[in-house]
C-alpha positions in Angstrom: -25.8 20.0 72.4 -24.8 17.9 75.3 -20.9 18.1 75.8 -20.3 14.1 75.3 -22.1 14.6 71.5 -19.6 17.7 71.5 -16.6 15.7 72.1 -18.0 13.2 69.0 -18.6 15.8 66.5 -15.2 17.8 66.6 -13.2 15.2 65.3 -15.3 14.8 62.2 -15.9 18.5 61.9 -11.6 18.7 62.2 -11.5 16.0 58.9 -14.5 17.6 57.3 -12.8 21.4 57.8 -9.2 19.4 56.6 -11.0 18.1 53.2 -12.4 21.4 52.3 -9.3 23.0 52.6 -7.5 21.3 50.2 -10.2 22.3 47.5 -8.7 25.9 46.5 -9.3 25.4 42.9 -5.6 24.9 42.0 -4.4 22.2 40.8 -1.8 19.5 42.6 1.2 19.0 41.5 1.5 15.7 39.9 4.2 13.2 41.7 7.4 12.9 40.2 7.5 9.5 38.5 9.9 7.1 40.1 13.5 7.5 38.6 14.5 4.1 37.1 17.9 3.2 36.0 17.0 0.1 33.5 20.2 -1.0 31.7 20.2 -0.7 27.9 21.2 -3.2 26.1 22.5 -1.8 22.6 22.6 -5.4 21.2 19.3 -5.7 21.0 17.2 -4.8 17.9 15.0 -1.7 17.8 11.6 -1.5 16.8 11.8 0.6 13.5 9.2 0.4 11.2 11.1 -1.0 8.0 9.5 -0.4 4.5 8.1 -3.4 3.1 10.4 -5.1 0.0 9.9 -3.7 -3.4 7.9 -6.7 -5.4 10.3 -8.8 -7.6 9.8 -11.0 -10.4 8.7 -14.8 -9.5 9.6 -17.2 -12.0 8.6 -20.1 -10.4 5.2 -18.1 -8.7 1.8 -17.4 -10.2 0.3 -15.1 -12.3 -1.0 -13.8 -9.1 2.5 -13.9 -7.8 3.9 -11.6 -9.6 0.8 -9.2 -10.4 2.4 -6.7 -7.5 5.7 -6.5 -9.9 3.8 -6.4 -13.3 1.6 -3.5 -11.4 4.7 -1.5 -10.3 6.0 -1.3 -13.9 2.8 0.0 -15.6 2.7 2.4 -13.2 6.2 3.3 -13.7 5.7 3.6 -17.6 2.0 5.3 -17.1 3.9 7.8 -15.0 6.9 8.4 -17.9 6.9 10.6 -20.9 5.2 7.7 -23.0 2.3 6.8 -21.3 0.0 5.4 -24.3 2.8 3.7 -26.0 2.2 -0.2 -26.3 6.3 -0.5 -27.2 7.1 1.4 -24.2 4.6 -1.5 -21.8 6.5 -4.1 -23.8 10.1 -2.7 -23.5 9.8 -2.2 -19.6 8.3 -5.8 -19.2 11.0 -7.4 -21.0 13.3 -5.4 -18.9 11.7 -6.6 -16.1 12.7 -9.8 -17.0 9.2 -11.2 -18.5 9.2 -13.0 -21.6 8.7 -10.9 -24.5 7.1 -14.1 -26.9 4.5 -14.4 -24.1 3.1 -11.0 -24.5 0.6 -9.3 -26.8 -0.4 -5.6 -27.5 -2.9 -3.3 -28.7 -2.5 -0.4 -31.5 -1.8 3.0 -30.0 -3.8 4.8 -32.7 -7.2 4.3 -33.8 -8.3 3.0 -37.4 -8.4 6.8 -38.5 -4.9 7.6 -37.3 -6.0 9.0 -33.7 -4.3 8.3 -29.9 -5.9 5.2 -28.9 -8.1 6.3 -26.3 -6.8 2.9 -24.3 -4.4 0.2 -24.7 -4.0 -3.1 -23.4 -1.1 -5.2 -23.0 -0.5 -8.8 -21.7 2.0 -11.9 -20.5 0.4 -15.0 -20.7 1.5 -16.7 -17.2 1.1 -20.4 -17.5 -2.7 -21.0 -17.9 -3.6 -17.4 -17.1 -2.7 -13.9 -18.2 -1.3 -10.8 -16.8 -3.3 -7.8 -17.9 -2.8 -3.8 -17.9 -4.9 -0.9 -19.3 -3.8 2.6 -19.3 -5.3 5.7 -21.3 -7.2 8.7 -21.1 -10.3 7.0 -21.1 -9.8 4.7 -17.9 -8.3 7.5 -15.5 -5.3 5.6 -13.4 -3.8 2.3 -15.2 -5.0 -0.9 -14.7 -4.0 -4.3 -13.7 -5.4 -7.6 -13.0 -4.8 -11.7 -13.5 -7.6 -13.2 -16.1 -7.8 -16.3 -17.6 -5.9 -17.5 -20.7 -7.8 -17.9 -23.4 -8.1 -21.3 -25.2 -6.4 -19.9 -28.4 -3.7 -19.4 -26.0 -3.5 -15.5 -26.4 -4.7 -13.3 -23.6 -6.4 -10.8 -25.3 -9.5 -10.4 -27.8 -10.0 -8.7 -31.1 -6.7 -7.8 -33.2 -3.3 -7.0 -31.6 -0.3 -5.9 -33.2 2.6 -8.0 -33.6 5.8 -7.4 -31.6 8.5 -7.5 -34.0 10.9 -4.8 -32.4 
């Protein structure tokens, strides 16, 4: 090797020998991140996640309005110590502020004197109905919006009159 090429290869040999040094197999430490004194300003709102408002009754909403409040108190009942009892449906609807000459109800026996294996309950809601299901037959209860029907009930086949 000629001693001018010499004089050109020691510097890169110097950064190549300074590269390989550095790789030991440990890792850096990482930087310290930046200290930063922000002011805080204890006025403004935090960013909580709030819970989202319990569903209400609606007078002046629809049937499908107020299916989220109809929903929460079948479930309520369903989860109670009468949960195959049409009075029990009826009661917490009327509590809830629906109006009990609107509503309808199955039997909760059947013809020979057994639990009814399902009941359904209503509240007609203007031109449509509000409509639950519970029993041991259907698993968790039931509810949905369906049509009124032209006789301006809500449900077929015989229902039981609410005279309580």
């Amino acid at each position: 090797m000629s001693r001018p090429s010499g004089r050109l290869l020691a510097p890169a040999a110097l950064v190549a020998l300074l590269a390989l040094s550095g790789c030991t197999g440990a890792s850096p430490e990482p930087a310290p991140a930046p200290a930063t004194s922000a002011p805080v300003d204890s006025s403004a709102p935090t960013s909580s996640p709030t819970a989202a408002p319990a569903p209400t009754l609606e007078p002046n909403g629809s049937a499908a309005d107020n299916l989220p409040y109809f929903s929460q108190i079948v479930a309520g009942v369903a989860g109670g110590p009468n949960p195959v009892s049409g009075r029990a449906y009826i009661d917490a609807l009327v509590q809830g502020g629906f109006d009990k000459a609107a509503m309808q109800v199955t039997q909760d026996e059947s013809t020979i004197g057994n639990p009814a294996e399902s009941i359904e309950f209503s509240v007609r809601w203007g031109d449509q109905c509000l409509v639950g299901q519970v029993g041991p037959s259907i698993g968790a209860p039931v509810s949905t919006v369906l049509p009124g029907l032209s006789s301006g009930g809500c449900l077929i086949g015989q229902t039981r009159p609410i005279d309580w």
